[in-house]
N, CA, C and O of each residue as an XYZ file, in Angstrom:
924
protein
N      79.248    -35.158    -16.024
C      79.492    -33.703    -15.945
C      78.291    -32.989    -15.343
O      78.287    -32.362    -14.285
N      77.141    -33.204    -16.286
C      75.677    -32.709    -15.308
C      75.605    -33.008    -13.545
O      75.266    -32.256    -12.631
N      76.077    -34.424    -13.537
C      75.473    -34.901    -12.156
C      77.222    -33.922    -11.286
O      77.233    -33.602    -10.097
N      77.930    -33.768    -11.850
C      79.443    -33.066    -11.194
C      78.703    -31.745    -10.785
O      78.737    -31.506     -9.578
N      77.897    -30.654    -11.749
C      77.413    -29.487    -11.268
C      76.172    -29.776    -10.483
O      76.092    -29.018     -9.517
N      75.356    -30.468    -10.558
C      74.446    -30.417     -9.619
C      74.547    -30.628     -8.181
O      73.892    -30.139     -7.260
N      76.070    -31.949     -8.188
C      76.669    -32.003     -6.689
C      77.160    -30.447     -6.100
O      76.972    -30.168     -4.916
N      77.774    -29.515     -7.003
C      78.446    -28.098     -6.913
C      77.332    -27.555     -5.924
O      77.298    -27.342     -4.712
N      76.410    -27.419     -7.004
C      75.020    -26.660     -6.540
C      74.726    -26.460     -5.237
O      74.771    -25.551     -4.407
N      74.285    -28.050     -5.352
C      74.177    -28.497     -3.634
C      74.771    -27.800     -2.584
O      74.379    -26.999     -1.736
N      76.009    -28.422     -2.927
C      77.108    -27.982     -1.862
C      77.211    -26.027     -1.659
O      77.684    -25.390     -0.717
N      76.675    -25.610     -2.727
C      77.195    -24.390     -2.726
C      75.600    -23.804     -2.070
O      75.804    -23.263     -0.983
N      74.350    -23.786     -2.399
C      73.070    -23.700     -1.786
C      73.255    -24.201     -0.233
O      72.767    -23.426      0.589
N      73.837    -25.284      0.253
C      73.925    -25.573      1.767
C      74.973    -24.430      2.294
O      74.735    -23.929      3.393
N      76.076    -24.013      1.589
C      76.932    -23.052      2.396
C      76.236    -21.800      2.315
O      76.357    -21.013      3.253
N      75.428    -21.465      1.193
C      75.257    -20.516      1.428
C      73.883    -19.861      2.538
O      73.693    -18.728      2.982
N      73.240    -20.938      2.673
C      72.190    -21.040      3.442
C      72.451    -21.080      4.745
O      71.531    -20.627      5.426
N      73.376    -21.460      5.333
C      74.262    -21.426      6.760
C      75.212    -20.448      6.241
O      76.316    -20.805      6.652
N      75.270    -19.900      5.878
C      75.538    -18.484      6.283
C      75.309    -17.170      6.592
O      75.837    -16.198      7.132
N      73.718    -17.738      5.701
C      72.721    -17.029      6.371
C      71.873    -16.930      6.915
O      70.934    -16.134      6.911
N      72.236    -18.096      7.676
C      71.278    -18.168      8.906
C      71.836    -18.190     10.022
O      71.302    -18.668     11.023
N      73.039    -17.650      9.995
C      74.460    -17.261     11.063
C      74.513    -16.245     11.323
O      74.970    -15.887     12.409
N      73.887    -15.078     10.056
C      73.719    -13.930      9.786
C      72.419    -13.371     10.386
O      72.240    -12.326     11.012
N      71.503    -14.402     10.009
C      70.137    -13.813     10.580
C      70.277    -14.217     11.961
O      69.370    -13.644     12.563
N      70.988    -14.947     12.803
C      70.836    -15.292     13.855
C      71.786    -14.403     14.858
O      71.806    -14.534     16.082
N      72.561    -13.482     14.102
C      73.912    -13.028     15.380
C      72.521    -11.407     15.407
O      71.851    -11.077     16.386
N      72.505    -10.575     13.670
C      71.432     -9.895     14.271
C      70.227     -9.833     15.609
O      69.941     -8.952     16.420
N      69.751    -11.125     15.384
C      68.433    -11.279     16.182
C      68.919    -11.120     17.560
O      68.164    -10.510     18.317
N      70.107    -11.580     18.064
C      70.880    -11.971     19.322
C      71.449    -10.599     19.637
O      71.395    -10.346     20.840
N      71.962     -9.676     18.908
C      72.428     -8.336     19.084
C      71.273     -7.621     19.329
O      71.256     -6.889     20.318
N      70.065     -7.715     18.438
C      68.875     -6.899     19.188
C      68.179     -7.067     19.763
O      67.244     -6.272     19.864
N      68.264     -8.507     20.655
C      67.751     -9.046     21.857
C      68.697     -7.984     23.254
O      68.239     -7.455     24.267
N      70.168     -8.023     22.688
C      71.085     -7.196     24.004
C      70.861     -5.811     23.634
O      71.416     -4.944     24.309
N      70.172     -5.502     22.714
C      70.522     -3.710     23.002
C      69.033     -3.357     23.247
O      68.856     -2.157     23.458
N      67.863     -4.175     23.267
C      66.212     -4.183     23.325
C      66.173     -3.805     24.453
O      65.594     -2.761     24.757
N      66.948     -4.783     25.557
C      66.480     -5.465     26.861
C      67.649     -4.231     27.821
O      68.878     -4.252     27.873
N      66.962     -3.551     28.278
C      67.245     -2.458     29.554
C      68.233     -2.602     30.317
O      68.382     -3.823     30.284
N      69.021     -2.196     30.991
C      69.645     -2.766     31.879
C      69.124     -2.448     33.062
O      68.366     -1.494     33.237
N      69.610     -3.454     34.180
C      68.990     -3.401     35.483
C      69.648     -2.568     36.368
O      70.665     -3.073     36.844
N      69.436     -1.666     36.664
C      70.078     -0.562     37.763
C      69.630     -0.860     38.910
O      68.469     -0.712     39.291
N      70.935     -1.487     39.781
C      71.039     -1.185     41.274
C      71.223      0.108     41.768
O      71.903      0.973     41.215
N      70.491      0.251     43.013
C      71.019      1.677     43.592
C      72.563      1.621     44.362
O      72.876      0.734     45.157
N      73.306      2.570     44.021
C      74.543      2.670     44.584
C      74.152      3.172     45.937
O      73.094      3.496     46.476
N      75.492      3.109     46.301
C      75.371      3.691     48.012
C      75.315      4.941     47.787
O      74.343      5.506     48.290
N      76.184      5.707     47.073
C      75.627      7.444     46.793
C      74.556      7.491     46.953
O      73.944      7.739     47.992
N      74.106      7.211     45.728
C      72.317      7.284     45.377
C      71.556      7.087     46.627
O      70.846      8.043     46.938
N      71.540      5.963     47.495
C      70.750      5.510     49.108
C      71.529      7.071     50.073
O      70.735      7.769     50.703
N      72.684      7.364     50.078
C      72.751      8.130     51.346
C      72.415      9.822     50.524
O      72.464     10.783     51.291
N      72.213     10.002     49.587
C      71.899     11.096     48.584
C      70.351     11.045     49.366
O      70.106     12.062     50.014
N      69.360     10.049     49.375
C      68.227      9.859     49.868
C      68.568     10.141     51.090
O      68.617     11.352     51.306
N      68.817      9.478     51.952
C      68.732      9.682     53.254
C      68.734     11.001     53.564
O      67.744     11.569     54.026
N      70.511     11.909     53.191
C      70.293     13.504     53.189
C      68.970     14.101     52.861
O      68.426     14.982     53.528
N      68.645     13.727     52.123
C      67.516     14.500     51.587
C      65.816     14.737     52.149
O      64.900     15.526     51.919
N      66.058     13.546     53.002
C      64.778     12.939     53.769
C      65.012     13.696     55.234
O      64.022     13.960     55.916
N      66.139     13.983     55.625
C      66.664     14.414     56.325
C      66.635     15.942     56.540
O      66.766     16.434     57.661
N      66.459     16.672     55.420
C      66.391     18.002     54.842
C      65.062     18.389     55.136
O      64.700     19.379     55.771
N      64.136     17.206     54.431
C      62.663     17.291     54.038
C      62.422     17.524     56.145
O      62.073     18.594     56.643
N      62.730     16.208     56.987
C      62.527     16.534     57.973
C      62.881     17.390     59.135
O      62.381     17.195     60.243
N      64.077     18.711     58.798
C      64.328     19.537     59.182
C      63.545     20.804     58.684
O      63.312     21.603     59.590
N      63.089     21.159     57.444
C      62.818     22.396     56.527
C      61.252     22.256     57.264
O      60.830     23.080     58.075
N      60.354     20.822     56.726
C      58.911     21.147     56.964
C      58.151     21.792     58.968
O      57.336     22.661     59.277
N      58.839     20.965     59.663
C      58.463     22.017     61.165
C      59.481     23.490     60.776
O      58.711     24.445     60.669
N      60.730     23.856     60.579
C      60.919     24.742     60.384
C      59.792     26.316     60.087
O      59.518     27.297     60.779
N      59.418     25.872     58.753
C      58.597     26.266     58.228
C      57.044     26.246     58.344
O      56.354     26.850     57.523
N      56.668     25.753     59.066
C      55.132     25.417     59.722
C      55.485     26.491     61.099
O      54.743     27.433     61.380
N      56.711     26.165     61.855
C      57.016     27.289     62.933
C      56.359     28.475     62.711
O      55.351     28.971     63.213
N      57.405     28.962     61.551
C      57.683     30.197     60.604
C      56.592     30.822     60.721
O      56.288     31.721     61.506
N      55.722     30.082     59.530
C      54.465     30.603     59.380
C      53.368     30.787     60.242
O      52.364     31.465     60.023
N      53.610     30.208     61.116
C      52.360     29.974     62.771
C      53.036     31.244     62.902
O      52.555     32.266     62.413
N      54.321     31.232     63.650
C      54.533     32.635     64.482
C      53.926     34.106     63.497
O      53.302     35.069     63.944
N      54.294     33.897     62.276
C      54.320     35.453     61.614
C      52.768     35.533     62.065
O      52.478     36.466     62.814
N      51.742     34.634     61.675
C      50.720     34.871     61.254
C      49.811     35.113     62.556
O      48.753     35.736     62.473
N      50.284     34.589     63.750
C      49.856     35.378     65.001
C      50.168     36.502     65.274
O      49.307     37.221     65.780
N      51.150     36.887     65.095
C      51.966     38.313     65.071
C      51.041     39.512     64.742
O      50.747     40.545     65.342
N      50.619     38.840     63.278
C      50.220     39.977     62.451
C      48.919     40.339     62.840
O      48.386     41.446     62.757
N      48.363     39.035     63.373
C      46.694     39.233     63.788
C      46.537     39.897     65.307
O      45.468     40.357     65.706
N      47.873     39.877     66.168
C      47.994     40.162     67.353
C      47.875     41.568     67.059
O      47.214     42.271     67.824
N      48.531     42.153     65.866
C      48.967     43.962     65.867
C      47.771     44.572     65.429
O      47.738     45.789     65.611
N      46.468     43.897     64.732
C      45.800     43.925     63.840
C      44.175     44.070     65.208
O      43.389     44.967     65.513
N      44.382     42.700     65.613
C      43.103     42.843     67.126
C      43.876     43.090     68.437
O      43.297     42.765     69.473
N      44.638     43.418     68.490
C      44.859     43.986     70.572
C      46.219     44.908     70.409
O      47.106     45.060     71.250
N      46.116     45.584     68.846
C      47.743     46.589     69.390
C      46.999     48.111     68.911
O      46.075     48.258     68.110
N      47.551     48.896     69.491
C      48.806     48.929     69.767
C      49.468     48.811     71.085
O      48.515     48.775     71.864
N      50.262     48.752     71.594
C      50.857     48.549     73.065
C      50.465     49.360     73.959
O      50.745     50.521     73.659
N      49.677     49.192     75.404
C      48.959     49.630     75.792
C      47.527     50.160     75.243
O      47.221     51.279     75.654
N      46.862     49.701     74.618
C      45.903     49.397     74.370
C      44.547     49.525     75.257
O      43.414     50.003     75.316
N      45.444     48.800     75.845
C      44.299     48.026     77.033
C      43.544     46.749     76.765
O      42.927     46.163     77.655
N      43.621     46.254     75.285
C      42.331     45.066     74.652
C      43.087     44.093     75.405
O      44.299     44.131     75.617
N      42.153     43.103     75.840
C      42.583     41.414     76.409
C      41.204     40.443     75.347
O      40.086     40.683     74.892
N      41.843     39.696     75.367
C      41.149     38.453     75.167
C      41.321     37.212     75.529
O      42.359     36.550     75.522
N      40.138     36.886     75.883
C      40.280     36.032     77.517
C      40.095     34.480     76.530
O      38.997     34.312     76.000
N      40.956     33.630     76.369
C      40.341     32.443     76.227
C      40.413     31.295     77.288
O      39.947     30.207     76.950
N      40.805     31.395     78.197
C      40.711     29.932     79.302
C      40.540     31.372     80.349
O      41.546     31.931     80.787
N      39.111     31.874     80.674
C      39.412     32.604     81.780
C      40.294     33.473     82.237
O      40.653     34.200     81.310
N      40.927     33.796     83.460
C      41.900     34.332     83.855
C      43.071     33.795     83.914
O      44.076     34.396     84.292
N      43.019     32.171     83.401
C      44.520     31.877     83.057
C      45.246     31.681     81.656
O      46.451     31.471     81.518
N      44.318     31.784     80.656
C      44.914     32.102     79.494
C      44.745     33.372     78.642
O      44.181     33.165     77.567
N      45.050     34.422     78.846
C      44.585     35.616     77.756
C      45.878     35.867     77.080
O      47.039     35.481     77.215
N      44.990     36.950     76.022
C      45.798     37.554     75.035
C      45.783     39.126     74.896
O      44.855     39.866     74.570
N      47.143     39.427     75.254
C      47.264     41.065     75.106
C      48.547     41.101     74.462
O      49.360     40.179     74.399
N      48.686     42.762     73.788
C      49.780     42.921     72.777
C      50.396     43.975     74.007
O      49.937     44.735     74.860
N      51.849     43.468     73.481
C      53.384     43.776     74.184
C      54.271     44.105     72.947
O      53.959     43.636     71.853
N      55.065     44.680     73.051
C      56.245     44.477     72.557
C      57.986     44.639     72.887
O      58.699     45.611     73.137
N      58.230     43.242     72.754
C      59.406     43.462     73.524
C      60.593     43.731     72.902
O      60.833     43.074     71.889
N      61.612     44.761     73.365
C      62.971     44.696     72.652
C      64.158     43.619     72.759
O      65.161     43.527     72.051
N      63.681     42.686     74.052
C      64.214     41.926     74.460
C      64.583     40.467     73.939
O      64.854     40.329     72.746
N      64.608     38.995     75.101
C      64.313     38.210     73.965
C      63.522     36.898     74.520
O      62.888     37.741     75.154
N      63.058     35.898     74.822
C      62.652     35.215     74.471
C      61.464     35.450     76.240
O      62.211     35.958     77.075
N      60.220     35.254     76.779
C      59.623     35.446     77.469
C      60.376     36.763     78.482
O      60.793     36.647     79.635
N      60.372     38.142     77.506
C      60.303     39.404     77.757
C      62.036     39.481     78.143
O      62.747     40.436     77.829
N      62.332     38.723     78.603
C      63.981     39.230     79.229
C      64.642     40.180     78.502
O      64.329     40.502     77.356
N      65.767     40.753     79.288
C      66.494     41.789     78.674
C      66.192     43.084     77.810
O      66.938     43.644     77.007
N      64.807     43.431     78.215
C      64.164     44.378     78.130
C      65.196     45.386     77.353
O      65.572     45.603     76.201
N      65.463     45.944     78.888
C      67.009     47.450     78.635
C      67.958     46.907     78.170
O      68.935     47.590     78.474
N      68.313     45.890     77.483
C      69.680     45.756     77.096
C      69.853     46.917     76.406
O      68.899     47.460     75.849
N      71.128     47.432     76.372
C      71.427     48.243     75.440
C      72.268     47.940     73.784
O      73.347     47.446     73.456
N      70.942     48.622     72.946
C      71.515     48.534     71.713
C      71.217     46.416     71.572
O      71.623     45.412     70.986
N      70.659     46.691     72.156
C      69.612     44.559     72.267
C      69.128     44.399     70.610
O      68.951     43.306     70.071
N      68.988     45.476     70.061
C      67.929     45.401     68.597
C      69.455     44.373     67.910
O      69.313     43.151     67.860
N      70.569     44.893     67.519
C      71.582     44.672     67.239
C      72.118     42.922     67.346
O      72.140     41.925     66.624
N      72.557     43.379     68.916
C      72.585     42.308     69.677
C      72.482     41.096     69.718
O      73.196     40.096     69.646
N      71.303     41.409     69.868
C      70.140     39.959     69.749
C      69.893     39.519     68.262
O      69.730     38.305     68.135
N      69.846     40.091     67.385
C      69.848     39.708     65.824
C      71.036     38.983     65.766
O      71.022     37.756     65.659
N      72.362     39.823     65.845
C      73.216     38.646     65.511
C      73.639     37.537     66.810
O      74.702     36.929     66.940
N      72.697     37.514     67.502
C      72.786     35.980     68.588
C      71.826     35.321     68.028
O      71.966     34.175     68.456
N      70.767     35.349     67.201
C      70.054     34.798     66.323
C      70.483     34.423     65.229
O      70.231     33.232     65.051
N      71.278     35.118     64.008
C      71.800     34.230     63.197
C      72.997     33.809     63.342
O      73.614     33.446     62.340
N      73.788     33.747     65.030
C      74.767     33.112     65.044
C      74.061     31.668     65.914
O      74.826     30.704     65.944
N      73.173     31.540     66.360
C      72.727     30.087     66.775
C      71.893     29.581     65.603
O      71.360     28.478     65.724
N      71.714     30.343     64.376
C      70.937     29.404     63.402
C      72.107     29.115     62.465
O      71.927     28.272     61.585
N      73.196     29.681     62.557
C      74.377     29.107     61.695
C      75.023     28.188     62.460
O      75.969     27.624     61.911
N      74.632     27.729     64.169
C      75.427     26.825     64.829
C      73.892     25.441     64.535
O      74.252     24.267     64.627
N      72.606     25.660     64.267
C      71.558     24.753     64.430
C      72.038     24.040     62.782
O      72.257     22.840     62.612
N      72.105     24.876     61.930
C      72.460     24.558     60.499
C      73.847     23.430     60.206
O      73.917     22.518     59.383
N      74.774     23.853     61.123
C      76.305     23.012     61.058
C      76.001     21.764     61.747
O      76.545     20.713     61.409
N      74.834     21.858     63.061
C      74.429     20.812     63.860
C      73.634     19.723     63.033
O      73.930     18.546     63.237
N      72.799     19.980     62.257
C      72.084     19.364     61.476
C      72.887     18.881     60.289
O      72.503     17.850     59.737
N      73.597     19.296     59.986
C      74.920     18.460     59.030
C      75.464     17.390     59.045
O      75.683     16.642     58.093
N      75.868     17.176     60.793
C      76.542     16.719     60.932
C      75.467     15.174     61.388
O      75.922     14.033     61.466
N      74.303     15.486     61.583
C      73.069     14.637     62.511
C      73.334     13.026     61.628
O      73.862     13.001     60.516
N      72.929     11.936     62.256
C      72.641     11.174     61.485
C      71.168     11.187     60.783
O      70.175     11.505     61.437
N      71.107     10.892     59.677
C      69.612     10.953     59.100
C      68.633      9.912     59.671
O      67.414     10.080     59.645
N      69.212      8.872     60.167
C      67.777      8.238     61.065
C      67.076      8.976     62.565
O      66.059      8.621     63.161
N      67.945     10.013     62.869
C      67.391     10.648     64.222
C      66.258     11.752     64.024
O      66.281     12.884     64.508
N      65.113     11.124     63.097
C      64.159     11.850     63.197
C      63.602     13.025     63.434
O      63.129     13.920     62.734
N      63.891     12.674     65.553
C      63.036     13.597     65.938
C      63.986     14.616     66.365
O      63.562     15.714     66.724
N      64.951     14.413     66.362
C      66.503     15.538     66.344
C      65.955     16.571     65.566
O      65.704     17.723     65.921
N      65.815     16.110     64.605
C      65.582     16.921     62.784
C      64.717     17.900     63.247
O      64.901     19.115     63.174
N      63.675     17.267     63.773
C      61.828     17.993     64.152
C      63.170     19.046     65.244
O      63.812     19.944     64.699
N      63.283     18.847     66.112
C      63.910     19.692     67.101
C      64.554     20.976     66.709
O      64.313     22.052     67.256
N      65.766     20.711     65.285
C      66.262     21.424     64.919
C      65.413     22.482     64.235
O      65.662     23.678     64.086
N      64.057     21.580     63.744
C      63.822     22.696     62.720
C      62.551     23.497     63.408
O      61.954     24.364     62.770
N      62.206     23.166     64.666
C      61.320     24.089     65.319
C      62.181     25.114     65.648
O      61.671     26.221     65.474
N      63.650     25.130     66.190
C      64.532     25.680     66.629
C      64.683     26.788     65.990
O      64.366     27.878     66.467
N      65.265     26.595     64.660
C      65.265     27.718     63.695
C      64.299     28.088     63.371
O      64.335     29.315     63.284
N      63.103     27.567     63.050
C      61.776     28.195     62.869
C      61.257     29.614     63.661
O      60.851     30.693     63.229
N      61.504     28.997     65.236
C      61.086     30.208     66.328
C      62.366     31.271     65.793
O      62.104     32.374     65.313
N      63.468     30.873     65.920
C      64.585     31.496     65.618
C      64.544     32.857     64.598
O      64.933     34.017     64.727
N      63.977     32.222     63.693
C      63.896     33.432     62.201
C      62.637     33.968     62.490
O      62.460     35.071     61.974
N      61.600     33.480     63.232
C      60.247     34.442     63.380
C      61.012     35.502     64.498
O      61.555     36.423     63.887
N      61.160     35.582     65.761
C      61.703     36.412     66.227
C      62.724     37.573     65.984
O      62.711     38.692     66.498
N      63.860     36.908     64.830
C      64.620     37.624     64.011
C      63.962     38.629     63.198
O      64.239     39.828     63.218
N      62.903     37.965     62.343
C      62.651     38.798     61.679
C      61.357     40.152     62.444
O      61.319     41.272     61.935
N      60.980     40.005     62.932
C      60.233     40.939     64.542
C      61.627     42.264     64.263
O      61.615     43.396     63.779
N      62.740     41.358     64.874
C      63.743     42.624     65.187
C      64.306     43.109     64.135
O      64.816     44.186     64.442
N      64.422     42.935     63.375
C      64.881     43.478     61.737
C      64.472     44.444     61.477
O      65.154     45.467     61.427
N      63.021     44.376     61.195
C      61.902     44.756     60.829
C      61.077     46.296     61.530
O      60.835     47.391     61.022
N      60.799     45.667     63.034
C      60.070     46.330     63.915
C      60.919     46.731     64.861
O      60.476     47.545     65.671
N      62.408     46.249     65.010
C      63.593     46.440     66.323
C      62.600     45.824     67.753
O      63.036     46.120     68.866
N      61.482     45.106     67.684
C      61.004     44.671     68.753
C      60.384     43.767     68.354
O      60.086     43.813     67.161
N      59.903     42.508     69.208
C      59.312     41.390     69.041
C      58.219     41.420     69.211
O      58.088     42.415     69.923
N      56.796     40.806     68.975
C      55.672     41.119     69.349
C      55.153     39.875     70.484
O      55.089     38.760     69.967
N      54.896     39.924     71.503
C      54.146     39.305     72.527
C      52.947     38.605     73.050
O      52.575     39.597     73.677
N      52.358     38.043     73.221
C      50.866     38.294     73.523
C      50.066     37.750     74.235
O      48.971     38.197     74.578
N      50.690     36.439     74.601
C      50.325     35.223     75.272
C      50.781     35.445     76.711
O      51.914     35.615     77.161
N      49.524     35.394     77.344
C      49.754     35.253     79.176
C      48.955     33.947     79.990
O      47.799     33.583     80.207
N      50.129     33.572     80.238
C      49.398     32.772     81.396
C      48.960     33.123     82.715
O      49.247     34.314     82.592
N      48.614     33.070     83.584
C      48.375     33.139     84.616
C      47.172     32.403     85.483
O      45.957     32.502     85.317
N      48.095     31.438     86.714
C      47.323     30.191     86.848
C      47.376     30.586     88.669
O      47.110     29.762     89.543
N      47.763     31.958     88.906
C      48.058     32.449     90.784
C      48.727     31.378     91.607
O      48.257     30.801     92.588
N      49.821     31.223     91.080
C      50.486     30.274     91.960
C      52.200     30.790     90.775
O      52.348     30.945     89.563
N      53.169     30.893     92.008
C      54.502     31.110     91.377
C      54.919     29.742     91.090
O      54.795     28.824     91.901
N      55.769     29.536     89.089
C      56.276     31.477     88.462
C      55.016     31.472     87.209
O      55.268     31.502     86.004
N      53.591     31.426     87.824
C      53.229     30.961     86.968
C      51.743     32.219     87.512
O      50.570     31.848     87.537
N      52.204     33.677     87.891
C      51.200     34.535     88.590
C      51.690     35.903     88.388
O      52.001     36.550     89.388
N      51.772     36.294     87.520
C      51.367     35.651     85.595
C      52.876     35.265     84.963
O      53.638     36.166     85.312
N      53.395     34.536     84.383
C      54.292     33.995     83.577
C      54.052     35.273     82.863
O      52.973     35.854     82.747
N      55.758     35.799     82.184
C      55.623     36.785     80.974
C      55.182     36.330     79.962
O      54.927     35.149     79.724
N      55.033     37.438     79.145
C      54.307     37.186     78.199
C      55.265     36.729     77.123
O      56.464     37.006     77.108
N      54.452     35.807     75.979
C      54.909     35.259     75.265
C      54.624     35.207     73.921
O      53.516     35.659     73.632
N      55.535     34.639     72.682
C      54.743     34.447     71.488
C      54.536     32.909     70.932
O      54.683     32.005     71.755
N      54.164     32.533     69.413
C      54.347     31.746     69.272
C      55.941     30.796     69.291
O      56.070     29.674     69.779
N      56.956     31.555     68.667
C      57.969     31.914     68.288
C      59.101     31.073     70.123
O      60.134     30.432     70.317
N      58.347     31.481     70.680
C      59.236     31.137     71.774
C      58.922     29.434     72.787
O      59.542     28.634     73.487
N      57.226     29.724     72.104
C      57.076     28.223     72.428
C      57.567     27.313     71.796
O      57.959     26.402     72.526
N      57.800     27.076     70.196
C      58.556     26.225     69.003
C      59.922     26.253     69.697
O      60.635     25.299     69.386
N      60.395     27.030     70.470
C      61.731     26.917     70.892
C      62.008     26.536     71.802
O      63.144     26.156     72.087
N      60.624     26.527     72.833
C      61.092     25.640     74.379
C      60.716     24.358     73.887
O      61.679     23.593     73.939
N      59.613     23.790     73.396
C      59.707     22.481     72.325
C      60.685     22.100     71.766
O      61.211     21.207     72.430
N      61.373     22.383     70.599
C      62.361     21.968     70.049
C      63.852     21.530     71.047
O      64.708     20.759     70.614
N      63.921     22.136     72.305
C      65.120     22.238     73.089
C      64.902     20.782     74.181
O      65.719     20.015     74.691
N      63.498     20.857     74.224
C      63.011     19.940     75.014
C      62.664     18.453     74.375
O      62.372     17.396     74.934
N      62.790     18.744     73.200
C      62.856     17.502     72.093
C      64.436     16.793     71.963
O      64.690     15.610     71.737
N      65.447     17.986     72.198
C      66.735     17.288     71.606
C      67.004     16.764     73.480
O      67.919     15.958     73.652
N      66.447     17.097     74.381
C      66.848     16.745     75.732
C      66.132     15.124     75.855
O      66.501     14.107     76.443
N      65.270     15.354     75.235
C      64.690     13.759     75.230
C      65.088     12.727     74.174
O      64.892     11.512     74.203
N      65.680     13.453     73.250
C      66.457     12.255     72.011
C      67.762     11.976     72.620
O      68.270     10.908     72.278
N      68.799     13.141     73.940
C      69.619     12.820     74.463
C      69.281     11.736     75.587
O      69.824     10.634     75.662
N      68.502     12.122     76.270
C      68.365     11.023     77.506
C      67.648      9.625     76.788
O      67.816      8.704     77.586
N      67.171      9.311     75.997
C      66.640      8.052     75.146
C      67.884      7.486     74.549
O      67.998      6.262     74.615
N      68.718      8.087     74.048
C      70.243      8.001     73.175
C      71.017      7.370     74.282
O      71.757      6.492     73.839
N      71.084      7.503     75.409
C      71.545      7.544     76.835
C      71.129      6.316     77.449
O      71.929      5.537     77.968
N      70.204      6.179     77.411
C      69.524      4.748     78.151
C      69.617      3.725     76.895
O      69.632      2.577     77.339
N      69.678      3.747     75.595
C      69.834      3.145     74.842
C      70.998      2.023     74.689
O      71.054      0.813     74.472
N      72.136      3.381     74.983
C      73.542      2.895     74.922
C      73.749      2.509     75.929
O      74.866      2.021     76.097
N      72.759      2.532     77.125
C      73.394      2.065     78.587
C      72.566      0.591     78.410
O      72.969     -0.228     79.237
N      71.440      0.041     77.469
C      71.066     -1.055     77.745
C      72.177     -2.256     76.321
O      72.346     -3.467     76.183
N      72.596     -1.150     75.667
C      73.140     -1.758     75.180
C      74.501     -2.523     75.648
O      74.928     -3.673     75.555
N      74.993     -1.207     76.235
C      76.060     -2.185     77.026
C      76.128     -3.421     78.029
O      77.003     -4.248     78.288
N      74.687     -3.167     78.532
C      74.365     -4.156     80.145
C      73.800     -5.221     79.151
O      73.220     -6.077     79.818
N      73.741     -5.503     77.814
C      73.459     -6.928     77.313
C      74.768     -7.782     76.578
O      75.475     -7.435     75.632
N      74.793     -8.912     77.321
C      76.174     -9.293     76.984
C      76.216     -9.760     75.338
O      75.451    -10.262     74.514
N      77.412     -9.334     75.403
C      77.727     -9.865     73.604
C      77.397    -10.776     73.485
O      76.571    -10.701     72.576
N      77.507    -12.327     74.006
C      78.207    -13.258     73.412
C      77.255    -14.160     73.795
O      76.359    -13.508     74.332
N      76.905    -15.673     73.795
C      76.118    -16.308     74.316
C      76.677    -16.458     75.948
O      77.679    -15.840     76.308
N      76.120    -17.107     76.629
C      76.648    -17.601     78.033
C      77.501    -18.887     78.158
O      77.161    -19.958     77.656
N      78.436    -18.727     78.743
C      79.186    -19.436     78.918
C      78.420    -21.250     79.220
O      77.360    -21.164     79.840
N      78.791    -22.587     78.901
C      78.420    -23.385     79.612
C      78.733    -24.087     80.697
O      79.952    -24.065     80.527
N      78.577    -24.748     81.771
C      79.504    -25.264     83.126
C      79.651    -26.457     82.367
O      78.932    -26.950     81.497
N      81.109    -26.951     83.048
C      81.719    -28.265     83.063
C      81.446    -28.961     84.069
O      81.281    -28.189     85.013
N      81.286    -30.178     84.429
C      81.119    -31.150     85.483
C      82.266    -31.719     85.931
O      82.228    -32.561     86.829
């Protein structure tokens, strides 16, 4: 009878001991899976979420470097050589680079002077090509860089000049070349504002003709390997 319960014992100390060590072992294994992080891949959202965004970054920063160049000549132009007619020059390359204050009602190297009612005009031909530069840049692919730079000098000159006519109903001027040789005896006068814009125009003409020769070398390389001759 003794040796009958001590076999019990046994048997009942081994079950109960594997059971709890079934117990201590599913714990340990559950807080090994909820310890350990999970590994996040980037989705494709997430990568073209970046790209837009890099894309943004490289449209907004020349934008804004424009911006601020043009205002801040502007202000120093009205400040040392205005008011209009004046008479002040400041000569920095001699007689072919000075600086005198103008102001034009017009728009981009003095044109359209007399337009009539131009203050108007010309504002909304300004924020109707920065709402066509804005839809353009939408649509851009985000690896075309220097597109981006293009666009955003574009609008940059764009809103400095805008805001000239808002503001003042005239643009401010100041920059002359003159090198005595035509159309360059004296070139009108100019601002910062209009150079960011012959740049930027002259940027998307060279991402077109590069885009152009690209696709033309792409085509003149044959797909496929070369054929071999038979004997």
């Amino acid at each position: 009878m003794v040796a009958r319960f001590h076999r019990f014992e046994a048997v009942a100390r081994a079950a109960t001991s594997g059971r709890l060590s079934s117990v201590v072992r599913r714990p340990s294994e559950a807080a090994i899976a909820v310890l350990t992080p999970p590994y996040h891949t980037a989705t494709p959202m997430t990568s073209e979420r970046q790209r837009q965004v890099r894309k943004l970054i490289g449209f907004t920063i020349p934008a804004v470097l424009s911006l601020v160049c043009d205002q801040t000549t502007k202000q120093w132009a009205r400040a040392a050589l205005g008011p209009e007619g004046s008479g002040k020059v400041t000569a920095v390359i001699g007689h072919a680079l000075t600086f005198h204050y103008a102001e034009n009602p017009g728009i981009a190297f003095s044109m359209f002077r007399d337009l009539r009612g131009g203050r108007f005009v010309l504002a909304g031909l300004a924020v109707l090509a920065l709402v066509m530069v804005l839809r353009y840049l939408k649509g851009t692919d985000p690896a075309h860089h220097r597109l981006h730079v293009a666009l955003g000098l574009i609008a940059g000159g764009a809103v400095g000049n805008l805001v000239d006519r808002l503001i003042y109903a005239r643009v401010v001027d100041f920059i002359v070349v003159d090198l005595d040789f035509w159309p360059l005896d004296p070139w009108p006068v100019f601002n910062v504002a209009d150079i960011v814009l012959v740049v930027g125009v002259g940027l998307i003409a060279l991402d077109v003709l590069l885009g152009r020769r690209a696709a033309g070398a792409t085509r003149s390389t044959p797909s496929g390997s070369g054929g071999s001759s038979t004997s």
